[in-house]
C-alpha positions in Angstrom: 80.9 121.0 92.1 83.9 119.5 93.3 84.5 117.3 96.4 86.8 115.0 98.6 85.4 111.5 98.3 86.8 108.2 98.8 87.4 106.0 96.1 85.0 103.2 95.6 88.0 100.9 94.6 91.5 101.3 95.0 94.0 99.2 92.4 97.7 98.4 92.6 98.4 97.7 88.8 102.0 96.3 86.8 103.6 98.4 85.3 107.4 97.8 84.2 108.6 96.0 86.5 106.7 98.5 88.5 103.1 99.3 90.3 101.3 102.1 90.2 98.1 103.2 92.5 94.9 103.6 90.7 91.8 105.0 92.0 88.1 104.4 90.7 84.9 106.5 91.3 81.4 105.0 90.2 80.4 102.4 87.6 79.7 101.8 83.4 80.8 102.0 80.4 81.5 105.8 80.6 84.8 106.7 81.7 86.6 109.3 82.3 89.9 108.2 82.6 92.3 111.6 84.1 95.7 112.6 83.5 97.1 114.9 86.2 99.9 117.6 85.8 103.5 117.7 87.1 105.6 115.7 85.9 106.2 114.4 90.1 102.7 115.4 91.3 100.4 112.7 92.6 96.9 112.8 91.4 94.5 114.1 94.6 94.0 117.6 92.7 92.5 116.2 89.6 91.1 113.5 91.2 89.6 115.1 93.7 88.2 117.9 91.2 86.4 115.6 89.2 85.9 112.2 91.5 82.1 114.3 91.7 81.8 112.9 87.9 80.1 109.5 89.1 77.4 111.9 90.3 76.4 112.0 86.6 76.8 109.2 85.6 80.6 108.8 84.2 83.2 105.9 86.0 86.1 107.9 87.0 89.5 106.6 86.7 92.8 108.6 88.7 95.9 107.2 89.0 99.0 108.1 90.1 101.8 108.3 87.9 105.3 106.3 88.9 107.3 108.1 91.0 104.2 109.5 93.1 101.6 109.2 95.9 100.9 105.7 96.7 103.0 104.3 93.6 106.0 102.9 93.6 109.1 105.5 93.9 111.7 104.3 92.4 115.2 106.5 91.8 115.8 106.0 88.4 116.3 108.6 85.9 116.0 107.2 82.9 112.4 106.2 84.0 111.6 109.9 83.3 110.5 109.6 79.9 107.4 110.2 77.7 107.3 107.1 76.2 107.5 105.4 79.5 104.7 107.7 80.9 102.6 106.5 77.4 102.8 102.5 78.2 101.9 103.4 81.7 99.1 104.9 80.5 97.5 102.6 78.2 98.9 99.5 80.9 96.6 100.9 83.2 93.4 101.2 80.9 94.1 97.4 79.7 94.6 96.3 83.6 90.9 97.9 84.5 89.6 96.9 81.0 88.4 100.6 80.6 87.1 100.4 77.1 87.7 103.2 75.0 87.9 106.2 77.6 86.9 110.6 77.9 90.7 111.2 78.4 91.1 114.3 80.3 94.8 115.7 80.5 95.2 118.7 82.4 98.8 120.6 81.9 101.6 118.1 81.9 98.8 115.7 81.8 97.7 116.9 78.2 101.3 117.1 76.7 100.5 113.0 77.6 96.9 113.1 76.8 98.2 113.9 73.2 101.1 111.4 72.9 98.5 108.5 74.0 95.9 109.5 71.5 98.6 109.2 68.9 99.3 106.4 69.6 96.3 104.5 70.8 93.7 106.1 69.1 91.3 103.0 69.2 91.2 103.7 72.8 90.0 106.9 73.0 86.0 108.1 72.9 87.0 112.1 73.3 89.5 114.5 74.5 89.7 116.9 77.1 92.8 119.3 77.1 93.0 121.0 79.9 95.3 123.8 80.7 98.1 122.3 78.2 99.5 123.1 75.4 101.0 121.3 72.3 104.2 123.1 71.3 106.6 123.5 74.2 108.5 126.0 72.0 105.6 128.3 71.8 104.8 127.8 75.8 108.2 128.8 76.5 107.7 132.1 74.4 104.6 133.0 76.0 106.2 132.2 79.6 108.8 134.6 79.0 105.9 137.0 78.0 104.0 136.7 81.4 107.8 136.8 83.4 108.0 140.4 81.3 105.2 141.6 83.2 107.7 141.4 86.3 109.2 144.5 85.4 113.0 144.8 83.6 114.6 144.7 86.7 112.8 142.0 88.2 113.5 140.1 85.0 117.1 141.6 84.8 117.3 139.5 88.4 115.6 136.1 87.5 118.1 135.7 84.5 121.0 136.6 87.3 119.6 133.8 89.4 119.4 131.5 86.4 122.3 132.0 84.9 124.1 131.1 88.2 121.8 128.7 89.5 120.9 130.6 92.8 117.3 129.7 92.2 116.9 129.4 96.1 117.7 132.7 96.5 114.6 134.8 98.4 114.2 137.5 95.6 114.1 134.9 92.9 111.5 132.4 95.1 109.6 135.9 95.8 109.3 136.4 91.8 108.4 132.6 91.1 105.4 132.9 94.0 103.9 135.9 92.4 103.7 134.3 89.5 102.4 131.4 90.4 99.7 133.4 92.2 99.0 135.7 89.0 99.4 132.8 86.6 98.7 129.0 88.5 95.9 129.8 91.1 94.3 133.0 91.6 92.7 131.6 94.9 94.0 133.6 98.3 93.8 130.1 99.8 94.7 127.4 97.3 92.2 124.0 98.1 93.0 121.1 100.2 93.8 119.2 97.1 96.3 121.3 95.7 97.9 121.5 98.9 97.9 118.2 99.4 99.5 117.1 96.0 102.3 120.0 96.3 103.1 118.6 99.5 104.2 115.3 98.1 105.8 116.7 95.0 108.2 114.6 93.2 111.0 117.0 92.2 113.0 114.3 90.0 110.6 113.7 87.6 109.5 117.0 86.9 113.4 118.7 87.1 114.4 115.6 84.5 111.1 116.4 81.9 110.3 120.1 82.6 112.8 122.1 84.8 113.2 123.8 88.3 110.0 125.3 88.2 106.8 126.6 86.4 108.3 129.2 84.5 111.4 128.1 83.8 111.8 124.8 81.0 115.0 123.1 80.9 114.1 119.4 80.8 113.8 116.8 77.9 110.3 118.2 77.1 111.6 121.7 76.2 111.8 120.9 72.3 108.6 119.1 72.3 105.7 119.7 69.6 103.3 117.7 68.3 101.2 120.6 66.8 102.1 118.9 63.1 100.2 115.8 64.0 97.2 117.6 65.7 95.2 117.1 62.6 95.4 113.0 62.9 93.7 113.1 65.7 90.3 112.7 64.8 87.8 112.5 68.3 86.1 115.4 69.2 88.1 117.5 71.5 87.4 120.2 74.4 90.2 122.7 75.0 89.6 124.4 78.5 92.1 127.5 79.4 91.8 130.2 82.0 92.2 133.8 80.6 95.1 134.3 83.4 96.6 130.7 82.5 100.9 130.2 82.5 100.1 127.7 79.7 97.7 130.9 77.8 94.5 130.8 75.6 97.1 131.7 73.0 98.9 127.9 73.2 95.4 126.8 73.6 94.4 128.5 70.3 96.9 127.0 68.3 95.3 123.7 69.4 92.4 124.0 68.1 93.6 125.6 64.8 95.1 122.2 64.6 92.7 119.4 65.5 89.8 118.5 63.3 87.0 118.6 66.0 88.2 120.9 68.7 85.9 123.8 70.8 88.0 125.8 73.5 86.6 127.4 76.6 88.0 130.1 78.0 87.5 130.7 81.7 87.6 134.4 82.7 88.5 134.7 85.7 90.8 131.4 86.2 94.2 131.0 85.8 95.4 127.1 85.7 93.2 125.5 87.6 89.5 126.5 86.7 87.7 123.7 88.4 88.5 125.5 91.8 88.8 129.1 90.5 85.5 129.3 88.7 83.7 125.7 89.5 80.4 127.3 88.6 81.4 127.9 85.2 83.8 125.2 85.1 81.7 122.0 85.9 78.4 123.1 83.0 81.2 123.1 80.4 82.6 120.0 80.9 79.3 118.1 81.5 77.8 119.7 78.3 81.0 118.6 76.6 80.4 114.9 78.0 76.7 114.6 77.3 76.9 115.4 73.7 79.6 112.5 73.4 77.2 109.9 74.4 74.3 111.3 72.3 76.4 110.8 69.1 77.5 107.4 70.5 80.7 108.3 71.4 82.3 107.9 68.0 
């Protein structure tokens, strides 16, 4: 179960001209290196869900991404870019000499998972995909199908809003909040962690790659999809969802119809973020998922 410790080292790695804060959690050759969501967030939530992963034996790697938490921050645009976010990646696993890693990407943090499996694929041992999705397209259709539940005229309103950019306004905040309730975390009182990350959030980053908010894609991710190249990836894969999830068992589905050696959970009473709505369930899951790597060697 998941809880706030302190790393057991702290890193300031190169990155581009750039440094980025890494954070470490117990020792060996097992590692589970995580990506967190955003784009913009810094990584306490993830870190802090599975930091408890040393426990049982597994190094834990966080970091967070340029542009948040204790990394640099700098104000350039064009630094918002998934290629970019790749080298970071794989700049930090050659800094701490990780070896080849458990990559866990939850959300935003999968859409990357999946880009740095493609294209460092020596590097990886597994791959957890957490609350993602691989077909932006697809995501975008099923986030208009979870806005529809809204009601017509609360729908009728959001598109008003969008289509003028009023996106501050009080109705349209009041729409986003329910849904992000219903559809991000079903928790009356959302954990320290959470809070803590939202707190600090980034909005340049995530406006440039995803758009204004959860439910809304406008960025330079919209047309992204890489389910065509799902089947070269060739590690075995765990694909968690919750039932209530924005980014739905159905985007998680068509993950696993495409990747050779996927399993998908689905958590029932979760939305986005099952390792705080349904820890009991969550945590067996992923540790089952974990153990059977090493028994077949991790290969």
């Amino acid at each position: 179960m998941w809880r706030e410790l302190a790393p057991d080292k702290q890193h300031r790695i190169a990155v581009d001209g750039y440094h980025v804060a890494a954070y470490e959690f117990g020792e060996g050759d097992d590692v589970v290196l995580c990506l967190n969501g955003g784009p913009g967030l810094p990584c306490d939530y993830l870190r802090e869900a599975h930091s408890c992963l040393k426990f049982h034996g597994y190094r834990v790697v966080a970091f967070d991404q340029l542009g948040t938490g204790q990394s640099d921050r700098p104000d350039v645009p064009a630094l918002w870019d998934m290629a970019r976010y790749v080298r970071e990646v794989y700049s930090v696993m050659q800094a701490l000499n990780l070896g080849k890693v458990h990559l866990l990407g939850h959300s935003w943090g999968g859409w990357l998972g999946i880009e740095v499996v493609l294209h460092h694929p020596e590097a990886i041992k597994s791959l957890i995909l957490e609350n993602t999705a691989a077909d932006m397209p697809h995501l975008i259709q099923e986030l208009h199908r979870l806005r529809a539940s809204l009601g017509p005229e609360t729908v009728a309103m959001m598109l008003r809003h969008e289509a003028m950019g009023t996106l501050e306004h009080p109705a349209y905040q009041a729409a986003i909040t329910l849904l992000n309730y219903r559809h991000v975390c079903r928790l009356d009182k959302w954990p320290a962690p959470v809070a803590r990350s939202l707190s600090d959030w980034n909005m340049a980053p995530y406006v440039a790659m995803q758009g204004p908010n959860e439910f809304l894609y406008t960025g330079n991710l919209k047309d992204w999809n890489r389910t065509a190249d799902l089947p070269s990836i060739k590690v075995p894969c765990l694909i968690t969802t919750g039932q209530h999830d924005e980014l739905t068992p159905a985007c998680a589905m068509r993950m696993k119809q495409g990747l050779p050696q996927a399993e998908l959970h689905v958590f029932p009473n979760s939305s986005h973020m099952p390792f705080y709505e349904e820890p009991q369930a969550y945590y067996p899951v992923l540790l089952d998922f974990l153990r059977r790597q090493q028994n077949r060697g991790g290969e």
